[in-house]
N, C-alpha and C positions, 0 to 999 in steps of 0.2 A: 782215402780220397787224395789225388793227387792233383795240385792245381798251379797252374802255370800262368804265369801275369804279370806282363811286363808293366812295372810299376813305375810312376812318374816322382822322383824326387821335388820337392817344391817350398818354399820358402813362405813362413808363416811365425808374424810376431819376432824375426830375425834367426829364427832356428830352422834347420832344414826338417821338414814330413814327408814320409813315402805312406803313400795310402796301400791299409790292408785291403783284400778282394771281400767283397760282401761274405760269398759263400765261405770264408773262412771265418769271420765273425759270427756268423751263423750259427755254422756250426758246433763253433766255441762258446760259442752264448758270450759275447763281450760285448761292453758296451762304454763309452766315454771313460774314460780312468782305469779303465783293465788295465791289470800288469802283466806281462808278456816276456819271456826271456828271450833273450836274443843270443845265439852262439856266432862269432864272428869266425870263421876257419879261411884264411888265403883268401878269397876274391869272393866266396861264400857267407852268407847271411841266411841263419837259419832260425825262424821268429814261432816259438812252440808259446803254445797255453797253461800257464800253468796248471795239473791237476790239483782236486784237492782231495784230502787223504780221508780217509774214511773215520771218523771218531765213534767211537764206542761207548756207552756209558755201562757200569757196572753193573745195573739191574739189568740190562739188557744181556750182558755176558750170562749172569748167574742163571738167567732163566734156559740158556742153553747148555746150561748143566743138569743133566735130567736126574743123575744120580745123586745129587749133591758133591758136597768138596772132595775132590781126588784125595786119598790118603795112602801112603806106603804102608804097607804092611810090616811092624816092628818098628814104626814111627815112632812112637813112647816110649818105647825102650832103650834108645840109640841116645848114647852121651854126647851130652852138650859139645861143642867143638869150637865152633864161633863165637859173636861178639855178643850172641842169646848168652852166655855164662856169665856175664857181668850183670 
């Protein structure tokens, strides 16, 4: 979605505010105290959402191990090398 919106600079509590367009916040599902990055490049102001990363929990991994634990074949066998020998 591409949206174009000539935005009004405006002085509030002594700092300056440019209002974001609705359908951007919308979009973004943001609301009062969102944090929003801003890239400033030459005459350019570029105001992204931050995403948020997908977390995983362990039971949830394991269960989409249908085989159980990966194992190398001659895994047992294979001499110690790293800091597993202390």
């Amino acid at each position: 979605m591409v949206i174009k919106n000539a935005a009004i600079v405006e002085t509030r509590r002594g700092a300056l505010v440019m209002t974001i367009p609705k359908a951007f916040i919308e979009q973004k599902k943001l609301h009062e105290g969102s944090k929003v990055n801003l890239m400033l490049e030459g005459d350019h102001i570029t105001i992204t959402a931050p995403t948020k990363k997908k977390r995983y929990s362990i039971e949830a991994l394991m269960a989409e191990m249908t085989d159980g634990l990966p194992k190398v074949d001659g895994c047992d066998e294979m001499q110690a090398t790293g800091l597993e020998v202390n």
